[in-house]
N, C-alpha and C positions, 0 to 999 in steps of 0.2 A: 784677456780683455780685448788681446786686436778683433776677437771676433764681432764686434759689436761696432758699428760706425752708422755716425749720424749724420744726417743729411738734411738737405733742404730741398726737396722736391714733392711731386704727383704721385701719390702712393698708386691712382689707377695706373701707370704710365710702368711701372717698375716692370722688369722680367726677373720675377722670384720663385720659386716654388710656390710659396704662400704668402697672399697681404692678408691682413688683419683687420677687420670692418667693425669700428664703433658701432654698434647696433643699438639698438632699445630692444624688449624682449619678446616682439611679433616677430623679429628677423625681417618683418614685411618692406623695409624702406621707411627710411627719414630723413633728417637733413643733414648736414654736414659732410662729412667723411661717410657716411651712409648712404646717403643720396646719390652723393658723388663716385661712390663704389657699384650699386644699382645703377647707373644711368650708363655707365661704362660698360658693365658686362652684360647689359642689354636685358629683355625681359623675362629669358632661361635662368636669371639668380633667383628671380620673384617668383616665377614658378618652380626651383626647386625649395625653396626655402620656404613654401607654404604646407611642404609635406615632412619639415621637420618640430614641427607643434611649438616653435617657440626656444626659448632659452632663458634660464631664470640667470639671476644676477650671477657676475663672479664664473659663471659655466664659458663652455665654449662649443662652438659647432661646426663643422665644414664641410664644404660645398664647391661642384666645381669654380673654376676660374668665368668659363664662357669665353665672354669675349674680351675678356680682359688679357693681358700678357699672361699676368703668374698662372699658374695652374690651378690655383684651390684659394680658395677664400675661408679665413677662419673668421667665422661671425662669434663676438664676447660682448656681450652686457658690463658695460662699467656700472659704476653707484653713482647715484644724484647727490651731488654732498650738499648734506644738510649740517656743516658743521664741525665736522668729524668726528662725535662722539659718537657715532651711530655704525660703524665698523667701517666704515668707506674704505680707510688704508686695507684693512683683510679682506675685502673684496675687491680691489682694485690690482693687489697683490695675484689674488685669485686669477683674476683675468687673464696676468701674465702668465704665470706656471700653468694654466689649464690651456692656454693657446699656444706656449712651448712643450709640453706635455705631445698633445694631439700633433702638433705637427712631426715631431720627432719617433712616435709611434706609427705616424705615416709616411716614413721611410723619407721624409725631407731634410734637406743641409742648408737653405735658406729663406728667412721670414722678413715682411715689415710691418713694422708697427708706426699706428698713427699715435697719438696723444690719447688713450682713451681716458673718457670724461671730461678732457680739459674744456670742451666744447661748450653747448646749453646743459649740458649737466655739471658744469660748476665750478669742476673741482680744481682748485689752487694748483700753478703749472708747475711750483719750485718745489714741493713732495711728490707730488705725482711722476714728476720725471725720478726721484730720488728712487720711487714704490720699482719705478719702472727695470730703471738699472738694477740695483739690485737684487730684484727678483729676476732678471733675464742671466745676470750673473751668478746666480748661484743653480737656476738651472742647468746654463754653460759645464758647472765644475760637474757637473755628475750625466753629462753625455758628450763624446767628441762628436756627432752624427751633425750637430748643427754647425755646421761651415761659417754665417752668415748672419747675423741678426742687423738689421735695418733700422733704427730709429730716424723714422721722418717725419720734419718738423716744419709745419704750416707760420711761418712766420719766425720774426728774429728773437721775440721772446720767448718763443718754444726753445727755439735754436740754444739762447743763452741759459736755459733749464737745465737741458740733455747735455752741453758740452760740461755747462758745472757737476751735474750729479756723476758722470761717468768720472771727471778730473777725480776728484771726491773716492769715488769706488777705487778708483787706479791708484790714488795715495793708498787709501785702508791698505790695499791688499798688498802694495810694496811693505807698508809700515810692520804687517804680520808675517813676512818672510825672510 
């Protein structure tokens, strides 16, 4: 679990291998953490990202960095929670394992991750953080390659999400050993 530290910073700002862009599914630019990732690495994301046709939910895609610090952008489609009966948690899930999947296939040792969906798609910040850790934790158990996972948190509520879900995950896994 030390590989995972949370923070409170500018995901554009980081020097990672890979940050992680909330996206919607044109990849074209939005707002939030998307806009903000787009405006950073200049107009080279938007046009490579027009020749990747898109990204359905839960999937993942990447792209260089530009002009951003890290080297590579992984664009992921969160879910718009409607609720959550509607699968959001297994696509939210999804996000993460397909954006640690991909990065760890492309020879990378460190990632950040923004809050996806916590934004105008909805999704309640104290599961989502839960969805988050523990899927970035169980990825962790079944590759050493990833050095580094990031979770960066746009405010004190995110903050106080991510430090409980991981406290949480770090009890579980003391309690089964």
């Amino acid at each position: 679990m030390n590989r995972i530290q949370i923070i409170q910073d500018d995901i554009t700002r980081l020097s990672v291998d890979a940050i992680v862009n909330a996206a919607n599914e044109s990849l074209l630019g939005g707002g939030g953490v998307d806009g903000a990732i787009h405006r950073a690495a200049g107009p080279e994301l938007l046009i490579e990202c027009r020749t990747l046709s898109g990204c359905p939910t839960g999937q993942a895609k990447i792209t260089k960095g530009h002009r951003l610090p890290a080297r590579f952008v992984i664009h992921t489609v969160g879910p718009i929670w409607l609720g959550g009966h509607e699968g959001e948690a297994e696509l939210l899930a999804s996000c993460y394992r397909n954006s640690m999947q991909l990065a760890i296939a492309k020879g990378l040792s460190s990632i950040a991750f923004p809050a996806i969906s916590c934004g105008v798609y909805g999704y309640p910040i104290e599961p989502a953080a839960q969805i988050a850790v523990k899927t970035i934790a169980e990825t962790l158990q079944s590759s050493d390659q990833m050095e580094k996972v990031y979770l960066v948190c746009f405010g004190d509520k995110v903050l106080t999400a991510y430090t409980q879900a991981l406290n949480q995950c770090l009890s579980k896994s003391q309690a089964s050993t």
